[in-house]
C-alpha positions as CSV (number, residue, x, y, z in Angstrom):
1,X,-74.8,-69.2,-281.7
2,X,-73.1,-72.4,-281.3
3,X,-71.0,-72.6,-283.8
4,X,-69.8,-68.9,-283.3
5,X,-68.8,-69.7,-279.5
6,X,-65.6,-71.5,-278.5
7,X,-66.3,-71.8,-274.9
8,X,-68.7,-74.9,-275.2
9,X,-67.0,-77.4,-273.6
10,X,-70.1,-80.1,-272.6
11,X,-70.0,-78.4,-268.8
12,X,-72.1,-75.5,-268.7
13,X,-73.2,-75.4,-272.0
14,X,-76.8,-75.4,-271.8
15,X,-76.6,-72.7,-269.0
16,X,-74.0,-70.2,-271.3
17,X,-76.3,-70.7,-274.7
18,X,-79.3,-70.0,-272.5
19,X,-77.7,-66.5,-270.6
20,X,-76.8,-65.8,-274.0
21,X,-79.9,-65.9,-275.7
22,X,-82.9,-63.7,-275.9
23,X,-85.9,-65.1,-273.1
24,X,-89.6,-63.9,-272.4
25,X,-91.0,-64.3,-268.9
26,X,-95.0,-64.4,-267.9
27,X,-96.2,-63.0,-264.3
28,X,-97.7,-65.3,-262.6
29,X,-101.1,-65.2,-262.8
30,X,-104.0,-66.9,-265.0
31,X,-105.1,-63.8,-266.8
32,X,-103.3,-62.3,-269.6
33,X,-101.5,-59.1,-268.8
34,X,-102.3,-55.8,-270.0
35,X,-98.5,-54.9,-269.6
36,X,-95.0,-55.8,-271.6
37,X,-92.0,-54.3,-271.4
38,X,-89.1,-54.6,-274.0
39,X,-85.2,-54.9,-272.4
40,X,-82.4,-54.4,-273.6
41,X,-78.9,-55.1,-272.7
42,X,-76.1,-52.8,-273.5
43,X,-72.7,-52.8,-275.4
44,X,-70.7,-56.3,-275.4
45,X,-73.4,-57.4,-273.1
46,X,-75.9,-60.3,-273.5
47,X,-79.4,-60.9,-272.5
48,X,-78.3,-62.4,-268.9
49,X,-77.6,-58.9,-268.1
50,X,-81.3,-58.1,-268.0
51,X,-82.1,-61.5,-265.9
52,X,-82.6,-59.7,-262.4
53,X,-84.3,-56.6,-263.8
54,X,-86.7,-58.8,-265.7
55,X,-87.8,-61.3,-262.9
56,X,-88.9,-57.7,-261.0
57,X,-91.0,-56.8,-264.0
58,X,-92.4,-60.1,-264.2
59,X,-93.4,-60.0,-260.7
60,X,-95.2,-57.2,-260.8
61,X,-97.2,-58.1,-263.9
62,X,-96.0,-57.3,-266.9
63,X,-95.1,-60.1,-269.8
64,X,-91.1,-59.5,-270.5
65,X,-89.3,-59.8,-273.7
66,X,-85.6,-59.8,-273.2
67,X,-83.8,-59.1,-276.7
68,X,-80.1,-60.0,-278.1
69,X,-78.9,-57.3,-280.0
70,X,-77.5,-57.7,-283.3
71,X,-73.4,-58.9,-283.3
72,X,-74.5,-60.0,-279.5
73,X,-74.0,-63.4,-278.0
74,X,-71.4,-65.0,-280.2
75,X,-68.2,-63.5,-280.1
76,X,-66.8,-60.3,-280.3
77,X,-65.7,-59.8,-283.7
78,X,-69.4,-59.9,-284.7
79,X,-69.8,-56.7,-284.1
80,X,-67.7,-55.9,-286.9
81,X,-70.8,-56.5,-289.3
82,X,-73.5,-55.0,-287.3
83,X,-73.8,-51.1,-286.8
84,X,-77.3,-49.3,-284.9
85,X,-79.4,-49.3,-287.2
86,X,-79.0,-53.0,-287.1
87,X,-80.3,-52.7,-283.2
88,X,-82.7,-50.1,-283.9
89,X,-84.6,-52.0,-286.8
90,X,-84.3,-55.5,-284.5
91,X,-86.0,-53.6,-281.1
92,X,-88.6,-52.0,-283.4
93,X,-89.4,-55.3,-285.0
94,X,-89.8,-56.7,-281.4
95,X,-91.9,-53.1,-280.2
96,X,-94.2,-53.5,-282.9
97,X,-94.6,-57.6,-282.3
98,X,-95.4,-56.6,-278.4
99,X,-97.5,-54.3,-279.3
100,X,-100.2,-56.2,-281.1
101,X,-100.7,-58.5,-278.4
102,X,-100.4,-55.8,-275.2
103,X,-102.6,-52.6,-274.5
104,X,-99.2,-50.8,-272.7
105,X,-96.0,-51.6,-273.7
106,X,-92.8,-50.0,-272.1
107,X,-88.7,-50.4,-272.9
108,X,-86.3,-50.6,-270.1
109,X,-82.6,-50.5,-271.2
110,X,-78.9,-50.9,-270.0
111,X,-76.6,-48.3,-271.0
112,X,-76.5,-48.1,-274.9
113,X,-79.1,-50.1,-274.9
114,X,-81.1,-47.5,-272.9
115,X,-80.0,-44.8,-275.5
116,X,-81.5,-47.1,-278.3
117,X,-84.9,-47.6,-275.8
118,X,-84.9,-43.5,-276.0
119,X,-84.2,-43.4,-279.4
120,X,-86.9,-45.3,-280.5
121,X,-89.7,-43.8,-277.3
122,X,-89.1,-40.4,-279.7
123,X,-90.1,-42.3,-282.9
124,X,-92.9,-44.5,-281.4
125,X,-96.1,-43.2,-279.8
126,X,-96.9,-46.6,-278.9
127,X,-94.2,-46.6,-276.1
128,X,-95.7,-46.2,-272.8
129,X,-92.6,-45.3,-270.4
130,X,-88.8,-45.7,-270.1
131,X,-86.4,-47.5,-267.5
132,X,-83.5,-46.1,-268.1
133,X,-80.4,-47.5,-266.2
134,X,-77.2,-45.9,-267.1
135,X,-77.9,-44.0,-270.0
136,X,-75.0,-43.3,-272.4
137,X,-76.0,-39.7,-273.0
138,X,-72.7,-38.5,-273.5
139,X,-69.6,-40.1,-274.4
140,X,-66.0,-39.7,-273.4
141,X,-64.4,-36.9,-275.7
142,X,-62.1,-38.7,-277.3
143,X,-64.9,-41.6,-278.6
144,X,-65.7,-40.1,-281.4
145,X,-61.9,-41.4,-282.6
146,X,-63.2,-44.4,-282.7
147,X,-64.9,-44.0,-286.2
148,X,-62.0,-42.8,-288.2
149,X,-60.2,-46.0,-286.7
150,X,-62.7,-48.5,-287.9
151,X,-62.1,-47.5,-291.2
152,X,-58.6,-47.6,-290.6
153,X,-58.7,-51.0,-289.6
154,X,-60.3,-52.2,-292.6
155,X,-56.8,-51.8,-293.9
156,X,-54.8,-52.8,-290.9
157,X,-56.7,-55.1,-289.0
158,X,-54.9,-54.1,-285.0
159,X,-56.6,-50.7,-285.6
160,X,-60.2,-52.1,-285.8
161,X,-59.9,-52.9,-282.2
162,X,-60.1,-51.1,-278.8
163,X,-58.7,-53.7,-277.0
164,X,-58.2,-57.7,-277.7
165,X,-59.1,-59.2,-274.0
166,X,-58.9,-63.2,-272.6
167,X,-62.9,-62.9,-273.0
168,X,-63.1,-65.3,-269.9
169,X,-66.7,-63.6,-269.3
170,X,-69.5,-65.9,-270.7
171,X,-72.1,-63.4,-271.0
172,X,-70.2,-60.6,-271.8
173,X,-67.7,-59.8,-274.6
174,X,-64.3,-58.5,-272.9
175,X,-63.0,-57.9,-276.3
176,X,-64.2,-54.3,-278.1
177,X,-64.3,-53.2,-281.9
178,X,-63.9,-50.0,-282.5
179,X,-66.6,-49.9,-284.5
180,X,-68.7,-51.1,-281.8
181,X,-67.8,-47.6,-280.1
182,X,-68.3,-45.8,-282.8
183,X,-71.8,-47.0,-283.2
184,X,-73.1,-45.9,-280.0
185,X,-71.4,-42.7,-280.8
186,X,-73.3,-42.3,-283.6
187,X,-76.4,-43.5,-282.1
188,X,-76.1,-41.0,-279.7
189,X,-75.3,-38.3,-282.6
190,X,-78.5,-39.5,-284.4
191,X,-80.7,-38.9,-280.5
192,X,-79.1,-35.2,-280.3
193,X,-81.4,-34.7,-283.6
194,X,-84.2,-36.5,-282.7
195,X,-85.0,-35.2,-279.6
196,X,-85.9,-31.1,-280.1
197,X,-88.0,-32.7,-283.3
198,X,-90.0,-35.3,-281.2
199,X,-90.3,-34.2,-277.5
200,X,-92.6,-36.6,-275.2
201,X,-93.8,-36.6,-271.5
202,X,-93.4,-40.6,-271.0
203,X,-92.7,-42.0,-267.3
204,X,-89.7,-41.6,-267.0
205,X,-87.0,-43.8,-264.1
206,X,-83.7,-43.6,-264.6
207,X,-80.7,-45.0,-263.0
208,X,-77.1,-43.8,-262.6
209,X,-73.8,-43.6,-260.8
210,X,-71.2,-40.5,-260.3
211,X,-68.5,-42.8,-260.7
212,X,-69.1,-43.9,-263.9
213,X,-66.1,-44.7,-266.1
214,X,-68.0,-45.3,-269.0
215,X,-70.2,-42.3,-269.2
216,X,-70.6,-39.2,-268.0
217,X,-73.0,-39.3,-265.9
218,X,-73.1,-35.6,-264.6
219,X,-74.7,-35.4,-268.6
220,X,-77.8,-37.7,-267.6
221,X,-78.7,-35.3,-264.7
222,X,-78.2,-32.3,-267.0
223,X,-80.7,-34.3,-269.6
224,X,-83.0,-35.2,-266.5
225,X,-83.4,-31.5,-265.4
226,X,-85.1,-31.3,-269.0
227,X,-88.0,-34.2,-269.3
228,X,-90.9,-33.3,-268.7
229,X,-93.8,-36.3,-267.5
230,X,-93.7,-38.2,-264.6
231,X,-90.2,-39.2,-263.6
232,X,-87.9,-39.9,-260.8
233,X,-84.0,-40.9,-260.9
234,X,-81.6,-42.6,-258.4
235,X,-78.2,-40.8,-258.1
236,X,-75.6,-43.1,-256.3
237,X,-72.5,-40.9,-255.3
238,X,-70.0,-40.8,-252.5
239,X,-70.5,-36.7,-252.2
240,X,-73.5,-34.5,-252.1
241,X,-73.5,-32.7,-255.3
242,X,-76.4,-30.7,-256.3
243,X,-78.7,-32.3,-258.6
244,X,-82.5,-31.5,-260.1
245,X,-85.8,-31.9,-258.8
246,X,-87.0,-35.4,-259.2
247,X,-83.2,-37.1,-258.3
248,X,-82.6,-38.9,-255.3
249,X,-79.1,-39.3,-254.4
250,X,-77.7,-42.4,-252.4
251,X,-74.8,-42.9,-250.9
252,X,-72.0,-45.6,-252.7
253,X,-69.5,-46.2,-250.1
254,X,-69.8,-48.5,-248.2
255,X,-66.6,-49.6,-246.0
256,X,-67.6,-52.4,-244.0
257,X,-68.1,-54.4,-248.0
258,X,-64.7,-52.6,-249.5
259,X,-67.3,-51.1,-251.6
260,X,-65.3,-47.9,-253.0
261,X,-67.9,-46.8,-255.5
262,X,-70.9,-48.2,-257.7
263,X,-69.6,-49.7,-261.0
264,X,-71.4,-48.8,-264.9
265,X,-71.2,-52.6,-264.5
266,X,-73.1,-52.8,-261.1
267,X,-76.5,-50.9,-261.4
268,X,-78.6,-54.0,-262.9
269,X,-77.5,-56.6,-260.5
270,X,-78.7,-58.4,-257.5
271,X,-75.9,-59.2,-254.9
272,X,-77.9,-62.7,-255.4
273,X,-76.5,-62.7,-259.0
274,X,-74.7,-66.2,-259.3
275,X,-72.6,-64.8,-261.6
276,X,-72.2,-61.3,-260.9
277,X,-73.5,-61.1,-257.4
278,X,-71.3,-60.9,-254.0
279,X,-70.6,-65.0,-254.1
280,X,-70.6,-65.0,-257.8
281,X,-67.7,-66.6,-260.1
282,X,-67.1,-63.6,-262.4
283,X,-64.1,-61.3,-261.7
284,X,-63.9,-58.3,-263.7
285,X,-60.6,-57.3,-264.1
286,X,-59.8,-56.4,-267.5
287,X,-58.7,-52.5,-266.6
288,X,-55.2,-54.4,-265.6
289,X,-54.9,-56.3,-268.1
290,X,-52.7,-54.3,-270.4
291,X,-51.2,-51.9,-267.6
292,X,-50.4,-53.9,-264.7
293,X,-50.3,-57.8,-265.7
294,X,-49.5,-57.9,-261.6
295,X,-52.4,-56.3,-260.3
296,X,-54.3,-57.9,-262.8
297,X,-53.5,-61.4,-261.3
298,X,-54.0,-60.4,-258.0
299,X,-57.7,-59.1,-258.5
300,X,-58.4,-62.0,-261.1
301,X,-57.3,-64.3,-257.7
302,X,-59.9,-62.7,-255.4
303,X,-56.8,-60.8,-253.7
304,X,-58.3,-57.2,-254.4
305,X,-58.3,-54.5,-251.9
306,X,-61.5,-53.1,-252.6
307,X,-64.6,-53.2,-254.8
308,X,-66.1,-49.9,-257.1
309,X,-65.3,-48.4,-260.4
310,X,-61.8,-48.7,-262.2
311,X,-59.5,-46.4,-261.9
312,X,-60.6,-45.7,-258.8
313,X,-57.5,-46.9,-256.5
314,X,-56.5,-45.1,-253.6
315,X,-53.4,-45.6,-251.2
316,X,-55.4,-47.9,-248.9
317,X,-57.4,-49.1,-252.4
318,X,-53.9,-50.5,-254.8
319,X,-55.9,-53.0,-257.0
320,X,-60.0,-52.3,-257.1
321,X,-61.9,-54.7,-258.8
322,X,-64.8,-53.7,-260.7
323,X,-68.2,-54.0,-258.8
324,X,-70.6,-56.0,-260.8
325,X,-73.9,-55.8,-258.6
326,X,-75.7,-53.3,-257.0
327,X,-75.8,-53.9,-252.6
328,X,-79.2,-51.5,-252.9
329,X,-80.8,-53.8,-255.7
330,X,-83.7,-54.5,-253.9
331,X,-84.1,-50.6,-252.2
332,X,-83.9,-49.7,-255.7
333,X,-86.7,-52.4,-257.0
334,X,-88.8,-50.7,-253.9
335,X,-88.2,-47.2,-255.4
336,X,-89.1,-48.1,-258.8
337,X,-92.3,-50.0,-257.6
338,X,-93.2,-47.2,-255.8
339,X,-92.4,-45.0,-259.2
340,X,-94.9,-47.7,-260.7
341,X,-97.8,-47.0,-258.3
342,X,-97.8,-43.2,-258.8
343,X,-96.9,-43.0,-262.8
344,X,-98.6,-45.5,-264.5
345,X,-101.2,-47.2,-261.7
346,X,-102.0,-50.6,-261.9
């Protein structure tokens, strides 16, 4: 990892190669737990993502493993030589490991990473529940040209990637291969045929926002309505739309913070976040980059008009910059420990 980064400058070096690097956590407590759960971060993220989510977990008893996907960590072109298989054999190797030491052991992932979490509760009885935050269920339509591009770009190198960003973000990669996209596409291909083979009843939690831009969330409630088991899922949206038995929806605008929406980027975050929180360095921006180097400046500067999901502008909204923590973390920690008490006891 250190000699794949270019960032490491003496400063903060310590505090980037640790956010960056897989981590476990203990509860506190002088017997050893009966619990673990396995997290995992999602596309072009790293293991800091999970850092709130996992200091809940810990709390209330379980031993966490945070892992670092394959092609994760370093730097972006990585993922050229890493597809989801690569992920899926590294999270099994990690189950299994968890496993012998823990009677219950659950997965709780971010966005692909919660599709590779479900991928892998289908193939493994030995999965216990799911946390599922942001599940990429189903992918914008015109993903799937994302494959036939990667092997394009193996000729012509501009066409291997989405986009080529500053990558100013520490813990995240701003910078996307195609064949990054493709791979969750394909993971999410390879689920579609799982699932009618290998249907469970796990405890089930799951976590999403209308707004999305990266997803389509409306999918996940659709999927929801299916599961059968224990479960219970946290809609934020700004209207009332109808949704299944089980979903609780909470409101996401919130004027009096300039919060227009709830970001893909915001669900796993406490406001406390030092780098994604409210006070928190880390501007996400990157939605101007190519289209509107002004606005782009402006939101980088702190100069935004509101906070929510790209795209998402209004008249009285010009530049929004993406929200990177959730302002109901810790009413949706409550929900989830209350989840805890009635599915899986103590």
């Amino acid at each position: 990892m250190i000699a794949a980064r270019t960032d490491l400058d003496g400063r903060r070096d310590s505090w980037i190669i640790e956010g960056n690097a897989p981590f476990t956590l203990s509860p506190d407590t002088d017997r050893r737990p009966r619990r673990a759960i396995l997290m995992t971060h999602g596309l072009t993220d790293s293991p800091y993502a999970m850092r709130d989510l996992a200091g809940f977990f810990s709390r209330q008893g379980f031993y966490v493993l945070a892992m670092q996907l394959p092609g994760h960590g370093t730097r972006p072109g990585d993922l050229l030589a890493v597809g989801w298989r690569d992920w899926a054999r590294s999270q099994r190797h990690l189950l299994t490991l968890l496993c012998a030491g823990y009677e219950e052991v659950y997965l709780c992932g971010f966005s692909a990473g919660a599709t590779l979490s479900l991928y892998t509760a289908l193939l493994e009885p030995r999965v216990r529940g799911l946390f599922l935050f942001a599940p990429a269920l189903r992918m914008p339509a015109l993903a799937w040209l994302a494959n036939p591009l990667a092997h394009l770009g193996r000729c012509w190198r501009p066409l291997a990637w989405f986009d080529v960003q500053p990558d100013s973000d520490c813990f995240k990669y701003e910078s996307l291969p195609q064949r990054a996209i493709a791979e969750v596409w394909q993971l999410r291909q390879a689920l579609a045929r799982l699932e009618p083979l290998n249907p469970r009843a796990l405890p089930l939690f799951v976590v999403a926002s209308e707004q999305d831009a990266t997803l389509n969330a409306p999918a996940i409630l659709t999927w929801f309505h299916r599961q059968n088991g224990p479960k219970q899922m946290l809609y934020y949206s700004r209207r009332r739309p109808p949704v299944p038995a089980g979903v609780k929806r909470i409101a996401s605008h919130f004027p009096q913070q300039r919060i227009r929406s709830f970001a893909h980027t915001s669900l796993i975050q406490s406001p406390a976040n030092p780098h994604y929180g409210a006070q928190g360095a880390q501007r996400v921006c990157a939605h101007y980059y190519r289209m509107d180097p002004a606005r782009y400046q402006r939101c980088k500067a702190g100069e935004e008009d509101c906070l929510g999901e790209i795209f998402d502008e209004t008249q009285a909204c010009r530049v929004i910059r993406r929200l990177t923590y959730n302002p109901l973390f810790e009413e949706m920690l409550e929900e989830m420990r209350a989840f805890m008490a009635r599915a899986i006891g103590d």
